[in-house]
C-alpha positions in Angstrom: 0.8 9.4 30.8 -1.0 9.7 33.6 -1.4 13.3 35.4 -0.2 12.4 38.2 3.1 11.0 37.1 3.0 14.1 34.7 2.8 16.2 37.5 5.8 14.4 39.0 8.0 15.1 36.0 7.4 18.7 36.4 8.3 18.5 39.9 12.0 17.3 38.7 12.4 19.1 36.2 12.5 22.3 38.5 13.5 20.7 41.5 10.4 21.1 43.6 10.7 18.5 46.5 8.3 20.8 49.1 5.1 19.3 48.9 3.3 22.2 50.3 4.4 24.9 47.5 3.4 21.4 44.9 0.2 21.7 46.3 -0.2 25.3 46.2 1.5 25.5 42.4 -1.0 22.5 41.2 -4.3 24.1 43.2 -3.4 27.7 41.3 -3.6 25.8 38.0 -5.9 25.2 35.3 -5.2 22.4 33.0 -5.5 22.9 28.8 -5.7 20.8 26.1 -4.0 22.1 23.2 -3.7 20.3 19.4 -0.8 20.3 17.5 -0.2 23.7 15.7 -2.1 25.9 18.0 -0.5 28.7 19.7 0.1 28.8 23.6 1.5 32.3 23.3 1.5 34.9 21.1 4.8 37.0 20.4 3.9 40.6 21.4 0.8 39.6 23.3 0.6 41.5 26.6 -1.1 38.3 28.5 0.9 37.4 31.7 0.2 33.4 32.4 2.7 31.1 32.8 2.7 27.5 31.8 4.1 24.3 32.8 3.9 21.4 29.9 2.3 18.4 31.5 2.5 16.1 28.3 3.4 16.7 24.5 5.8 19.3 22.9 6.6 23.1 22.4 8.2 24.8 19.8 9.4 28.2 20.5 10.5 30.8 17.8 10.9 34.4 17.0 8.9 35.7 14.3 11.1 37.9 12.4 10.0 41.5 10.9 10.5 39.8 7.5 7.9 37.3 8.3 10.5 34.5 8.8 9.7 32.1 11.7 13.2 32.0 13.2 13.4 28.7 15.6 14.9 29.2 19.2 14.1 26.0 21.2 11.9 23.0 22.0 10.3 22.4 25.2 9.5 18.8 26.3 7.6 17.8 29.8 8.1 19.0 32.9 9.0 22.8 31.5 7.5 25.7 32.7 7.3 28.7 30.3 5.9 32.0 30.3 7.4 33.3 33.4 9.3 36.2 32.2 5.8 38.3 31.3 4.6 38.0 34.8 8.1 38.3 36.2 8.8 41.5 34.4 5.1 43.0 32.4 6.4 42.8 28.9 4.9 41.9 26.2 5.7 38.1 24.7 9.1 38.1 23.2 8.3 34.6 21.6 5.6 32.7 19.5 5.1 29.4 21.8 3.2 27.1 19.7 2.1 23.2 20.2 4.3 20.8 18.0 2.1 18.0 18.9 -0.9 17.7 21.2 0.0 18.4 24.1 -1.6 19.2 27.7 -0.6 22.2 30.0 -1.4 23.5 33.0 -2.4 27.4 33.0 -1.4 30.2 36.3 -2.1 33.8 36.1 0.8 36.0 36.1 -1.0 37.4 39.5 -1.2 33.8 41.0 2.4 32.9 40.2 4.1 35.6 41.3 2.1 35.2 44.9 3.2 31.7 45.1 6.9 32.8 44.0 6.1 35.0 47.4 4.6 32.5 49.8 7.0 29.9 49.0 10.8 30.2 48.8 11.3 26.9 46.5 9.3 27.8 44.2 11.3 31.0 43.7 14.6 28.4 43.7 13.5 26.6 41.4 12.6 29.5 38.8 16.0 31.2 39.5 17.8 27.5 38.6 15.4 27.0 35.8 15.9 30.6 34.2 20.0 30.2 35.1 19.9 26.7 33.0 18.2 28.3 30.0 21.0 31.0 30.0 23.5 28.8 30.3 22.1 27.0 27.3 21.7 29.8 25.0 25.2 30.8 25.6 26.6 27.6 24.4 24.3 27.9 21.2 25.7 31.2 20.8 29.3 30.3 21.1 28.4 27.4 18.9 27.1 29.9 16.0 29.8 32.1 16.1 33.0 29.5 16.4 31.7 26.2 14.7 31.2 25.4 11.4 28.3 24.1 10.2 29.0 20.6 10.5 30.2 20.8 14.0 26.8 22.6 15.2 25.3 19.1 13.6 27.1 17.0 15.4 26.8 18.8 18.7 23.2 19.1 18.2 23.1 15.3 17.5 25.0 14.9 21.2 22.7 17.1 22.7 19.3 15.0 21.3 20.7 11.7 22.5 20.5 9.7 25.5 22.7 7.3 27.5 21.7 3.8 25.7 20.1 1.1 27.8 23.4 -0.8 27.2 26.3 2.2 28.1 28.8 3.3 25.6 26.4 4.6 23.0 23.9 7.1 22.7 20.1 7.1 21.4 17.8 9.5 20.0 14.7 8.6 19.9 12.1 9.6 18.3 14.0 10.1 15.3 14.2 14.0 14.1 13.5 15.3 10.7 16.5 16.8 8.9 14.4 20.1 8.8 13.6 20.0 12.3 17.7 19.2 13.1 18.3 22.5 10.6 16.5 24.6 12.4 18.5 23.9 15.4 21.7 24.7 14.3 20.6 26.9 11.2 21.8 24.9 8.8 19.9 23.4 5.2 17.9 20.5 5.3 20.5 19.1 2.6 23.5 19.7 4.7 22.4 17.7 7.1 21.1 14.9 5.2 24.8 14.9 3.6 26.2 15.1 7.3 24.3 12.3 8.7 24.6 10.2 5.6 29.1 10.5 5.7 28.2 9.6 9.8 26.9 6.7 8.7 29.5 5.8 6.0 31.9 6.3 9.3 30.1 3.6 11.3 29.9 6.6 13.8 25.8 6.3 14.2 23.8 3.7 12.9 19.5 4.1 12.0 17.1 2.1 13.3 13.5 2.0 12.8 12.5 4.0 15.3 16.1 5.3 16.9 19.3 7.1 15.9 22.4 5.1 17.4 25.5 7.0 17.9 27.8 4.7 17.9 31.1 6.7 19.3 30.1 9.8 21.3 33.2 10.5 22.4 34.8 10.2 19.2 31.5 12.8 17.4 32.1 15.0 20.6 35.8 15.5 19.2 35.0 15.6 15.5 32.7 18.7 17.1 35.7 20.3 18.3 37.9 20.3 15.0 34.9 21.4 12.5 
């Protein structure tokens, strides 16, 4: 990928259409290579940048006081992260760490919150951004608490696809680990081998080399409902 069409995912993804406050964002920036495994941010660190990811992946957990590396979410291109240091001087609440290699683009905490100052979208865009992500972890929440464990599978499985080139069906593509689907949803790498696996027997998705197919969303999305 190419930075500047990188750049121009980050753009949609928060819904920047000024160019002036793109300019602004993308001169306050510094742009970082960073290999898969290494750390972005630290949880507990008192650092204040904010990040957007250009290209690669993020995985974001909570290290737990028992050691346990509890995971909360993935981040793909075009997210920014980081802002709630500089929007509020905490410490890091989260251990941010590259899941492949991936390139970002740095802004100090200082910078970002004078561009959040000078230009109104930018500030529209972070309120949207941060009202999405709470949105999100409320559903995951509800999910927890009111679905069993097989229903969190299958809505995580609708959540990881994508319209198919062809309509009816969904993709996901690259296909997940069972591991990294368990961490999702909390649930054993065995359970959801054994969910997938009766999925299949269903002719509900079908694997290909390189893709998961489900086969009847609509039908999975109501499965979710009942489990």
């Amino acid at each position: 990928m190419s930075f500047e069409s990188a750049w121009e995912s980050v753009w949609n993804r928060i819904g920047l259409t000024d160019a002036v406050a793109r300019a602004a964002l993308q001169r306050a920036s510094e742009l970082a290579q960073v290999p898969d495994g290494e750390p972005v941010i630290s949880q507990d660190a008192t650092d204040d940048s904010v990040y957007l990811l250009l290209d690669g992946e993020m995985r974001v957990g909570v290290l737990a006081r028992s050691g346990q590396d509890v995971w909360v979410s993935y981040l793909e291109p075009g997210a920014m992260f980081g802002e709630m240091a500089a929007l509020t001087g905490d410490p890091r609440t989260t251990e941010i760490t590259a899941s492949k290699d991936s390139v970002v683009a740095r802004i100090t905490g200082e910078d970002f919150l004078a561009l959040i100052e000078a230009h109104g979208q930018i500030g529209l865009a972070l309120s949207r951004m941060l009202a999405a992500r709470m949105h999100a972890t409320t559903r995951r929440m509800f999910e927890l608490s009111a679905l069993s464990t097989t229903g969190r599978i299958y809505a995580e499985l609708l959540r990881m696809s994508r319209s198919s080139d062809e309509g009816g069906t969904r993709i996901i593509s690259p296909i997940p680990s069972f591991k990294e689907i368990g961490d999702r949803v909390a649930a054993a790498r065995e359970t959801v081998s054994r969910t997938v696996s009766r999925l299949a027997e269903r002719g509900l998705i079908q694997r290909g080399d390189d893709h998961i197919e489900l086969i009847d969303p609509e039908q999975l999305s109501r499965l979710e409902d009942t489990m």
